[in-house]
C-alpha positions as CSV (number, residue, x, y, z in Angstrom):
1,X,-89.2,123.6,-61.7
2,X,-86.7,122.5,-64.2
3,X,-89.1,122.7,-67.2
4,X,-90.3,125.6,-66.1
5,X,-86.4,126.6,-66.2
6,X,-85.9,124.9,-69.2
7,X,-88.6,126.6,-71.1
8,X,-88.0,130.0,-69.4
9,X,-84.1,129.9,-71.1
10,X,-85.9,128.8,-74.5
11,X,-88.0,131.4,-75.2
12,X,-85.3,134.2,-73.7
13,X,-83.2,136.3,-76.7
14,X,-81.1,138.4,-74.7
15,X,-77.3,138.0,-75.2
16,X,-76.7,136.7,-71.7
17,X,-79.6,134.0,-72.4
18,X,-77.8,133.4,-75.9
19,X,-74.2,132.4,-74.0
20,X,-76.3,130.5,-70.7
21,X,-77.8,128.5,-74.1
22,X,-74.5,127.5,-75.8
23,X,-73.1,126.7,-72.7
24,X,-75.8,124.1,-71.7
25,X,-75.5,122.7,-75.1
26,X,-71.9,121.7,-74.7
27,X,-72.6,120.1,-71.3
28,X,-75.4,118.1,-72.8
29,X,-73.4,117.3,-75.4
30,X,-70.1,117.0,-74.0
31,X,-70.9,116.0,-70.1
32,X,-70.0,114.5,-68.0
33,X,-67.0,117.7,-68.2
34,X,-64.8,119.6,-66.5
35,X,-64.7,123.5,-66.3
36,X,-61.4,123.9,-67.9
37,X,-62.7,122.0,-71.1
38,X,-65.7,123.8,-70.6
39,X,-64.2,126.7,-71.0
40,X,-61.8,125.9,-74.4
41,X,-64.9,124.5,-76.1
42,X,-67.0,127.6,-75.0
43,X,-64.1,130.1,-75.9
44,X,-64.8,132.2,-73.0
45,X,-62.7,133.8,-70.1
46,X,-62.3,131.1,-67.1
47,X,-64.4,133.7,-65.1
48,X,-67.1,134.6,-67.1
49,X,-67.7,130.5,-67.9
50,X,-67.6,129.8,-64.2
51,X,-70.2,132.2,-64.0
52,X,-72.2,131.4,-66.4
53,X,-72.6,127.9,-65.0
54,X,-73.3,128.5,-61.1
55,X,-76.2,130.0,-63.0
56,X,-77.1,127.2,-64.1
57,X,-77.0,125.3,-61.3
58,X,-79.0,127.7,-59.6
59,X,-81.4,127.3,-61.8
60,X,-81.1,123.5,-61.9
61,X,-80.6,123.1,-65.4
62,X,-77.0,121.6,-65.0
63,X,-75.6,119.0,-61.8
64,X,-72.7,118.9,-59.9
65,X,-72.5,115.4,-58.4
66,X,-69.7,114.2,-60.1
67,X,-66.2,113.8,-59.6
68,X,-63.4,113.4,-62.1
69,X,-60.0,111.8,-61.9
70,X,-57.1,113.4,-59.6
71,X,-54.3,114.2,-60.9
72,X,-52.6,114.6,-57.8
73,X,-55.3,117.4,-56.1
74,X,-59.1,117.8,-55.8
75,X,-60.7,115.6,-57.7
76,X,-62.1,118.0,-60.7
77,X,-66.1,118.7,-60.8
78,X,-67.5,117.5,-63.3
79,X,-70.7,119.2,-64.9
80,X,-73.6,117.0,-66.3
81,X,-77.2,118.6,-67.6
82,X,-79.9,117.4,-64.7
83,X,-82.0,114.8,-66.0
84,X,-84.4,114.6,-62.9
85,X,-88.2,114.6,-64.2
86,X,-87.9,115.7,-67.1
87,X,-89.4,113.8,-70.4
88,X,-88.5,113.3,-74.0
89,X,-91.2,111.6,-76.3
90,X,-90.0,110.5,-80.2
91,X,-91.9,108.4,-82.5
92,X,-91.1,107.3,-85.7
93,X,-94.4,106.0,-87.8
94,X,-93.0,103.5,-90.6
95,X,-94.5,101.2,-93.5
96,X,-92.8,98.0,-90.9
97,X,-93.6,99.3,-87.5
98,X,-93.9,102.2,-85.8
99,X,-91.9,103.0,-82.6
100,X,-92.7,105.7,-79.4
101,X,-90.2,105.9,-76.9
102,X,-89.7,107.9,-73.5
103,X,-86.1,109.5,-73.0
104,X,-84.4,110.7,-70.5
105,X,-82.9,114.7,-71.9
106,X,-79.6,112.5,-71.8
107,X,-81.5,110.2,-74.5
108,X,-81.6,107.3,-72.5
109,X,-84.5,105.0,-73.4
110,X,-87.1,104.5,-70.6
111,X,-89.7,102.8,-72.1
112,X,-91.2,102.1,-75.8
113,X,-94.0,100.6,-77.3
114,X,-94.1,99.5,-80.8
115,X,-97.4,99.9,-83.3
116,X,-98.6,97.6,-86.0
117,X,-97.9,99.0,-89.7
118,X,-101.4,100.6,-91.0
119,X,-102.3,102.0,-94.2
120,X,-101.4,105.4,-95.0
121,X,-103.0,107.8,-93.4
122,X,-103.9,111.6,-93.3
123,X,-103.1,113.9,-90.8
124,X,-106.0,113.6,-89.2
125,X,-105.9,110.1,-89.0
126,X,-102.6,109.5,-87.4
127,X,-103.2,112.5,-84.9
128,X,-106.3,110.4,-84.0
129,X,-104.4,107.0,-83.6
130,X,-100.8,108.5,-81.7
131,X,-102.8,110.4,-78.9
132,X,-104.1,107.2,-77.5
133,X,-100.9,105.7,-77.5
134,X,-98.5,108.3,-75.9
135,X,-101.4,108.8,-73.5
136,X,-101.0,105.1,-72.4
137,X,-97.4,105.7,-72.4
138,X,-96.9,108.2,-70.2
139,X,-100.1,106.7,-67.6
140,X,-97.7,103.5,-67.6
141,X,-94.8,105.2,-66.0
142,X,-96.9,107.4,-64.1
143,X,-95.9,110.7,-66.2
144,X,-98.3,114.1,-66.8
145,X,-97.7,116.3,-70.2
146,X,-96.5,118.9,-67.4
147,X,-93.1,116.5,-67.3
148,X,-92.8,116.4,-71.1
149,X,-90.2,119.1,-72.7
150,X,-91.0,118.1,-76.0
151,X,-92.4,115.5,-78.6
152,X,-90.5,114.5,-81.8
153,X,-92.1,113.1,-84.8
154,X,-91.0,111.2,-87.9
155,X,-93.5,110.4,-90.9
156,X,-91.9,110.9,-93.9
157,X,-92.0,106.5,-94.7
158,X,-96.2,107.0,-93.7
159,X,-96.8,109.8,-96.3
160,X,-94.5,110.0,-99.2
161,X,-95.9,107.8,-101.8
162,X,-99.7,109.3,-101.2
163,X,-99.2,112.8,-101.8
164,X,-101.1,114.5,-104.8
165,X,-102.3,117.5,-104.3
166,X,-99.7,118.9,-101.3
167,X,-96.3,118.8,-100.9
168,X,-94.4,116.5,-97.9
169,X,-93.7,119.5,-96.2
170,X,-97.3,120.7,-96.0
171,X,-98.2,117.2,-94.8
172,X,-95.4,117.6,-92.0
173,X,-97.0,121.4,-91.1
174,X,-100.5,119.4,-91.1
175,X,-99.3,117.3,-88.7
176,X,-97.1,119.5,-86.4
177,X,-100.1,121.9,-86.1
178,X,-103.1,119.0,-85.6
179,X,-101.1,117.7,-82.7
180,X,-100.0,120.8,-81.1
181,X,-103.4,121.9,-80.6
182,X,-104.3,118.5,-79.0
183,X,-100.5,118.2,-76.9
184,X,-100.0,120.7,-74.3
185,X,-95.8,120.7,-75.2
186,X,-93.5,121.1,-78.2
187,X,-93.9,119.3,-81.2
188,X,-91.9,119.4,-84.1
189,X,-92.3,117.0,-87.1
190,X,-89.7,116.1,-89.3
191,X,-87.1,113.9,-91.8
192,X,-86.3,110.5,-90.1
193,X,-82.6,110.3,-92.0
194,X,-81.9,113.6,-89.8
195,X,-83.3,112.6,-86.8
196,X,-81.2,109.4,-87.3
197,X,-78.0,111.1,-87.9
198,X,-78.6,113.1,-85.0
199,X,-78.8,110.7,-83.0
200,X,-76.0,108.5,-83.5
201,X,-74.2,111.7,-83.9
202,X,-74.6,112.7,-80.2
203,X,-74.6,109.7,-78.9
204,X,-71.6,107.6,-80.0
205,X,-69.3,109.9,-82.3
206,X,-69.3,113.4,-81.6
207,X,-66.1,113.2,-79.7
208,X,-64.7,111.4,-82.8
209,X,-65.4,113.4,-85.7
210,X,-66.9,116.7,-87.2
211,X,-67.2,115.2,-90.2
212,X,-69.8,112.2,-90.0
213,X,-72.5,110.3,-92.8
214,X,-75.2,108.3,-91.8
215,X,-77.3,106.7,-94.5
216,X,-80.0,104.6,-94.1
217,X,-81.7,101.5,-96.1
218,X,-84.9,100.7,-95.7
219,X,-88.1,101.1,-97.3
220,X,-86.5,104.1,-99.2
221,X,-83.0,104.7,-98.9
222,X,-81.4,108.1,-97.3
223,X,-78.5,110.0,-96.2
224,X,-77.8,113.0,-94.2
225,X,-74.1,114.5,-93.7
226,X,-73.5,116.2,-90.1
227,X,-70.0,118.3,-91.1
228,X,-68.9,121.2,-88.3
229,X,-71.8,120.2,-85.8
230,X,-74.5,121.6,-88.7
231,X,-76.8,119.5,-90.7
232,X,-75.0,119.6,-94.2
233,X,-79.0,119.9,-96.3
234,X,-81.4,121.7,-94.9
235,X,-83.5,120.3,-92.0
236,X,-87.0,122.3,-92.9
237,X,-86.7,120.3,-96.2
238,X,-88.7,117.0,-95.7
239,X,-88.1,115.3,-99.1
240,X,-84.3,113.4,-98.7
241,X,-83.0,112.7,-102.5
242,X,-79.8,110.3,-101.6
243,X,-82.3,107.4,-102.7
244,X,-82.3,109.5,-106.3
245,X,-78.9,108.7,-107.3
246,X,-78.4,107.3,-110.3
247,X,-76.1,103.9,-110.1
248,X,-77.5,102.1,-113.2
249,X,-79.0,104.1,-116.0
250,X,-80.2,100.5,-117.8
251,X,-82.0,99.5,-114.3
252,X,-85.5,100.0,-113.6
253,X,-88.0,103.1,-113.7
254,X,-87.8,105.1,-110.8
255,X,-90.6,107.2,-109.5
256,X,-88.4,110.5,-110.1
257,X,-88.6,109.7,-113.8
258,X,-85.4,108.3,-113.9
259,X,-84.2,104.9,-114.8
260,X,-81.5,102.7,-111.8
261,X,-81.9,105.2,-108.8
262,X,-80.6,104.0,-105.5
263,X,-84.1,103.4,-104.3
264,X,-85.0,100.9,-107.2
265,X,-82.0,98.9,-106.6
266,X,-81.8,98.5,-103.2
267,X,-84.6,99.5,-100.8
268,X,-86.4,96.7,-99.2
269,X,-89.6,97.5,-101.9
270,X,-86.4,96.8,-104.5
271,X,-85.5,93.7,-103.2
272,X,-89.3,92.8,-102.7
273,X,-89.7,93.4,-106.2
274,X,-86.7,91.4,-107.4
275,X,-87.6,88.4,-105.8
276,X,-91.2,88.1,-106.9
277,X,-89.8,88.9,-110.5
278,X,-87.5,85.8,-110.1
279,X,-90.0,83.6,-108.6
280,X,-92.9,84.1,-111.6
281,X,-90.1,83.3,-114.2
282,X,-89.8,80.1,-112.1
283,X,-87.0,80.5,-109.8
284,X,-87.6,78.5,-106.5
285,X,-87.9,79.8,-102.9
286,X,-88.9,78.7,-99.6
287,X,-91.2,81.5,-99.7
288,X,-93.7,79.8,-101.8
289,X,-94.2,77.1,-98.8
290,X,-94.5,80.4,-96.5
291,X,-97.1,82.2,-98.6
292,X,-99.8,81.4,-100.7
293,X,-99.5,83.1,-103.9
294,X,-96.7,86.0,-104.8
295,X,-99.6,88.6,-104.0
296,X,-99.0,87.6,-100.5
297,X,-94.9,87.6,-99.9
298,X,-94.0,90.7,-97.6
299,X,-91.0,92.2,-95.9
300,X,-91.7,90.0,-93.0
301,X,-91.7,86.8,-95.2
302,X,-88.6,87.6,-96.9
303,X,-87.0,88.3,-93.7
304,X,-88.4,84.8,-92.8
305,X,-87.1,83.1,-96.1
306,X,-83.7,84.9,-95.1
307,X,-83.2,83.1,-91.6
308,X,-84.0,79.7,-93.3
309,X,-81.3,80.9,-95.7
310,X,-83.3,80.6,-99.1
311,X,-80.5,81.3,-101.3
312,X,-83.2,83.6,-104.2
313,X,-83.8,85.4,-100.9
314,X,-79.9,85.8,-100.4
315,X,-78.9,87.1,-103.4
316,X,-81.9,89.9,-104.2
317,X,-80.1,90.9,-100.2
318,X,-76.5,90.6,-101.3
319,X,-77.5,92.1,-104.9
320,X,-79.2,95.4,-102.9
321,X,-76.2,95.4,-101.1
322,X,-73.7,95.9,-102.9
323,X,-75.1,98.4,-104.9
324,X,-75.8,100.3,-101.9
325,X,-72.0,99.6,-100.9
326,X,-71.5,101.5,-104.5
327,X,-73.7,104.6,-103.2
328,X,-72.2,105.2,-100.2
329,X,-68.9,104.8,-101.7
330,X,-69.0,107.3,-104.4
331,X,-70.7,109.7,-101.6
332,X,-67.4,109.5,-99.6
333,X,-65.2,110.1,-102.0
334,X,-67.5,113.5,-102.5
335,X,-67.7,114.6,-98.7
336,X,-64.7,112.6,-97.5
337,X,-66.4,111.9,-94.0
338,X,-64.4,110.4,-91.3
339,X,-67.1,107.9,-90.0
340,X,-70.0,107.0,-91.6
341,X,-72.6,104.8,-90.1
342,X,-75.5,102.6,-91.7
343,X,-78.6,102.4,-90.2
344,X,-82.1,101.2,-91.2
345,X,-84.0,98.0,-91.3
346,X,-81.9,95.9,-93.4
347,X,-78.2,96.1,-91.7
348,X,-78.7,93.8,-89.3
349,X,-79.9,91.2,-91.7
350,X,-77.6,88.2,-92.8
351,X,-74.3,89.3,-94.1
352,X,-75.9,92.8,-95.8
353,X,-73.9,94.9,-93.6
354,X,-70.6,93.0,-94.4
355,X,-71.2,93.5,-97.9
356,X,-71.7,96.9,-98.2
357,X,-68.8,97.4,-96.2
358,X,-66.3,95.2,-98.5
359,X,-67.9,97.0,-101.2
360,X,-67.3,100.2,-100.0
361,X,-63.4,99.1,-99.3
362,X,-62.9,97.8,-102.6
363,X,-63.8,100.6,-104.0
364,X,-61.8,103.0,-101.8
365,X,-58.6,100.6,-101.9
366,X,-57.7,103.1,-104.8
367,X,-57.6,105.8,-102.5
368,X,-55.4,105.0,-99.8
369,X,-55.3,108.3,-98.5
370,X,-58.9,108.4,-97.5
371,X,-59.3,106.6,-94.1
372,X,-63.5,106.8,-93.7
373,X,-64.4,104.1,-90.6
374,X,-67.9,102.6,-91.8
375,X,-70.1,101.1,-89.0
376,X,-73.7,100.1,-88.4
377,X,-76.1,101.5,-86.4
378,X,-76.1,101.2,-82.9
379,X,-79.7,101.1,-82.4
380,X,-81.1,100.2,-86.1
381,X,-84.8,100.2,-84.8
382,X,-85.2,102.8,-81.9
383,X,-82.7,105.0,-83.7
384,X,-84.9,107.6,-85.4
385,X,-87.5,108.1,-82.4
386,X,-84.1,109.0,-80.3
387,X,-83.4,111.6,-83.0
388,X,-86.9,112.6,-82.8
389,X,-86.2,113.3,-79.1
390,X,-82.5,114.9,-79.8
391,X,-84.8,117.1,-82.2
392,X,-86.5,118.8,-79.4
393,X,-83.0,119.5,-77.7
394,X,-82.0,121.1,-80.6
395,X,-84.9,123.5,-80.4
396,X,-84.2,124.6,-76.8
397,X,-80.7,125.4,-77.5
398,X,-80.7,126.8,-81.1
């Protein structure tokens, strides 16, 4: 009944639909919430909000069962969105892993399974290799397609660098369209960076800020700005160009055409490439005792060198980092964000998080009047496939 409900409000247009949709939007943004902040944040009459959400929870779509904090009478209602049996699925296919996760519509992770990294692969073949997966997914926790609201789907890392003859956004129509003919729900494909942002938007600092960064380094590097609640670039656009900035115009050949993007200086195919440079003009490592012959060294092996702190391995990381640090840095002094937050396979690692945040504050020190937080990601390996999920919310509602 509540997907039916859910997908019934959807797929309405009519003005009272419109109003029943921004309303749920703030309680699944904002919940668990009182009316009377319902009501500011909704800029409606006390009486036509009150309304608007006993519909609501007649149809089911929105819960009572909380109770605020007196404040010397009743103890406030407090409205959540109803959770109860209904699914989220977001995956997020990468050149290190791939991850699929079941949510809760609060975006709660249920379960998750992670996939080996494969070749790329076309439409076709991916479709052919997810269905399987989420199928065994789902049968694990004993869910039907009839429970799933939607499916979100990054590819962007799968795809990019094998595209000739069509463009990433055909690829991610390819996609949507294969696997909504083989899914009985929504599907939407899309960028990871703004699935990312999304999610750690919603989850941890929408109460904070309304103007928020998240960038991301990782096999390509990425940013997405969230100012005033909207996406700052333009969602429908698959191609992300932060990773195209130009931070040393004597560094190495880009892709783009370019010489010292952001993407050849620090991306984890940048720092790859660094350290077998070093090591064939002789520079030790304790990856030649992990590997044997430079053909063979991998993300996975550097990360390995890393935790037996080989010190080449070290610096390519603190080298990437800092330049990154330098990025981010001259993009805040651009958007002047309050928070921004760095995500992506590399924060976590050694001290590359710490310093591209010293960088960052040296470089701001000269601006004492900009007060940017910097953080890392909450979730820097489930993030994306939670914005995949967020994704689908952001359909029903918009």
């Amino acid at each position: 009944m509540l997907l039916k409900n859910l997908k019934e409000l959807q797929s309405s247009k009519t003005s009272k639909a419109l109003k029943l949709k921004s309303l749920y939007k703030l309680v699944a943004e904002n919940g668990p919430i009182k009316t009377e902040t319902l009501t500011e944040l909704a800029q409606m009459k006390p009486a036509t909000c009150a309304r608007l959400l006993d519909e609501l929870n007649a149809l089911q779509l929105i819960t009572t069962a909380e109770l605020g904090e007196s404040t010397g009478g009743r103890k406030p209602i407090l409205y959540n969105i109803n959770t109860e049996d209904v699914f989220l699925v977001g995956i997020e296919l990468s050149k290190v892993y791939s991850t699929i996760v079941l949510m809760d519509l609060k975006l709660n992770m249920l379960d998750k399974i992670k996939i080996s990294p494969e070749p790329y692969l076309s439409a076709d073949e991916m479709t052919e290799k997810l269905l399987p997966k989420i199928d065994d997914l789902l049968l694990k926790n004993k869910i039907s397609y009839e429970k799933v609201l939607g499916l979100g789907i990054s590819i962007e890392h799968v795809v990019e660098h094998q595209l000739a003859s069509k463009s990433l956004d055909e690829e991610f129509c390819e996609l949507e369209t294969l696997l909504r003919k083989k899914i009985p729900t929504y599907v939407t494909v899309g960028s990871g960076v703004h699935f990312a942002a999304l999610a750690e938007f919603r989850l941890y600092y929408r109460q904070k800020t309304q103007r928020f960064l998240f960038t991301s380094c990782d096999t390509e590097v990425r940013g997405c700005a969230i100012i005033g609640n909207q996406f700052l670039t333009d969602t429908s656009v698959a191609m992300n160009c932060f990773g195209h900035m130009t931070i040393d115009v004597k560094g190495p050949l880009c892709e783009c055409g370019s010489y010292g993007c952001l993407n050849t200086l620090c991306s984890l195919d940048a720092i790859k490439n660094n350290i077998i440079h070093q090591i064939r003009r002789g520079k030790h490592s304790l990856l030649t005792s992990l590997v044997g012959s430079d053909d063979e060294i991998s993300y996975h092996t550097i990360f390995q060198a890393i935790e037996m702190r080989d010190p080449l391995c070290i610096d390519a990381l603190e080298e990437a980092a800092y330049y990154y640090g330098v990025a981010i840095a001259n993009t805040i002094l651009m958007l002047q964000p309050d928070i921004v937050v760095c995500g992506g396979t590399l924060i976590p690692k050694y001290t590359f998080f710490d310093t591209v945040k010293k960088t960052i504050e040296t470089k701001l020190a000269l601006f004492p009047n900009i007060k940017t937080e910097v953080y890392p990601a909450s979730h820097a390996y489930e993030i994306v496939s939670q914005g995949a999920g967020a994704m689908v919310l952001e359909h029903l509602v918009n």
